[in-house]
C-alpha positions in Angstrom: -8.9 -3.9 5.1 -7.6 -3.3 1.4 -9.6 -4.7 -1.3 -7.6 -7.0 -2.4 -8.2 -8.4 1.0 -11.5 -8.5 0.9 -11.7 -10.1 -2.3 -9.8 -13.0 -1.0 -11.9 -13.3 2.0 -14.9 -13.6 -0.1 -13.1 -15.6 -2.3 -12.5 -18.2 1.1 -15.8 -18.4 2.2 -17.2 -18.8 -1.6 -14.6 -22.0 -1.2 -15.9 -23.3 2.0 -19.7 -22.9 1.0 -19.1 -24.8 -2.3 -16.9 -27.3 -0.5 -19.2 -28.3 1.8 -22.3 -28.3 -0.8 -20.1 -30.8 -2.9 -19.4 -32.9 0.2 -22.9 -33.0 1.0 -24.3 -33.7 -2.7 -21.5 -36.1 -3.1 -22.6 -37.9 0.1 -26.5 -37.8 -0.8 -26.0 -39.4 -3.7 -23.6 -42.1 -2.2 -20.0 -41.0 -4.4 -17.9 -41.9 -1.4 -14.8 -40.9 -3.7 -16.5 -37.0 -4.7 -17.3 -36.8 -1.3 -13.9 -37.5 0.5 -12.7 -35.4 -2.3 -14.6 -32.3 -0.8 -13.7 -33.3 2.7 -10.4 -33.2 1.8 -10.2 -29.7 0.6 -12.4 -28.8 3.7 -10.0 -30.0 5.9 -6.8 -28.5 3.7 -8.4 -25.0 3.9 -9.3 -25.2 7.8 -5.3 -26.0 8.0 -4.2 -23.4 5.9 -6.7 -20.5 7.4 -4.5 -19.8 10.4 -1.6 -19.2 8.1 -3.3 -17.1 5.7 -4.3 -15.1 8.8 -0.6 -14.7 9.9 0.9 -13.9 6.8 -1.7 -11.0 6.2 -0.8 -9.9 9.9 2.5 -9.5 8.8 2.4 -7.7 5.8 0.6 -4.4 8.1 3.8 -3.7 9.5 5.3 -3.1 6.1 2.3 -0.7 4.9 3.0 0.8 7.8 6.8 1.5 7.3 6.2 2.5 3.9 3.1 4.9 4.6 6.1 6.4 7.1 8.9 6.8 4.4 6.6 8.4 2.0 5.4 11.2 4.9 9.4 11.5 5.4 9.7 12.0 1.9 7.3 14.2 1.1 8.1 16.4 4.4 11.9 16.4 3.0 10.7 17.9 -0.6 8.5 20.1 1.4 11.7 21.2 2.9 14.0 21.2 0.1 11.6 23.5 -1.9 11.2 25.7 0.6 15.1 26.5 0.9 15.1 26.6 -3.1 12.6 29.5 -2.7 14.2 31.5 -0.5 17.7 31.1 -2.5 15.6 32.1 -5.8 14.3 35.6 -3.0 18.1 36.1 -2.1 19.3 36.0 -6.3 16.6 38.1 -6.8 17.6 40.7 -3.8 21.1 40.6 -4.8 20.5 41.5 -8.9 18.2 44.2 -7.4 21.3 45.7 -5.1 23.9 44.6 -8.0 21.4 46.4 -10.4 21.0 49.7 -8.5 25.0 49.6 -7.9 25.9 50.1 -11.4 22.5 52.5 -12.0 24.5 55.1 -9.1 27.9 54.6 -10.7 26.3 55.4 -13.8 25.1 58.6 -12.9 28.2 59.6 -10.6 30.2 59.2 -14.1 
C-alpha cells in the first residue's frame, strides 16, 4: 500500500468518525436538519466505499505493467552498453594492430 493510499484511507475513516459524531450531536441536541445532514453523508460514503475499493484494485495492474517496462528498459540499456563496450575493446584492438602495421613498415623502409 503506497502512501498516498494510506493517507486517503485515514482520510475515510477521519470522515466516517466525524460524520457519525455530527449525526449524533445533531440528534442530542434535537437539529433534525444537521442530523439528516450527517446521515446523509454517512449513507453517500457507505455507497461510494465499494467503488473507491474497485478503482484502487484497478490501478495495481498498471503499477504492475509499468514496474515491468522499466525492468525491460533498464535490462535493454544494460544490454546496449555492454555491446558499446566491447565495440570501444575492438577500435581499440584494431588501432593497436593498425598502429604496429605502420611501426614494421617503418622499419622495413
Amino acid at each position: 500500500m503506497t502512501s498516498r493510499s494510506r493517507l486517503w484511507r485515514v482520510a475515510g475513516v477521519a470522515f466516517l468518525f466525524i460524520n457519525l459524531a455530527g449525526a449524533i450531536y445533531a440528534g442530542v441536541t434535537e437539529d433534525w436538519t444537521h442530523a439528516a445532514v450527517h446521515i446523509g453523508l454517512l449513507i453517500g460514503a457507505y455507497v461510494a466505499w465499494p467503488f473507491a475499493s474497485r478503482a484502487a484494485r484497478e490501478d495495481e495492474p498498471e503499477v504492475q505493467l509499468a514496474d515491468q517496462r522499466v525492468e525491460y528498459l533498464q535490462q535493454s540499456v544494460d544490454a546496449i552498453a555492454l555491446e558499446v563496450e566491447r565495440l570501444g575493446e575492438a577500435q581499440r584492438f584494431a588501432e593497436k594492430l593498425r598502429a604496429e602495421r605502420v611501426e614494421n613498415a617503418e622499419r622495413k623502409s
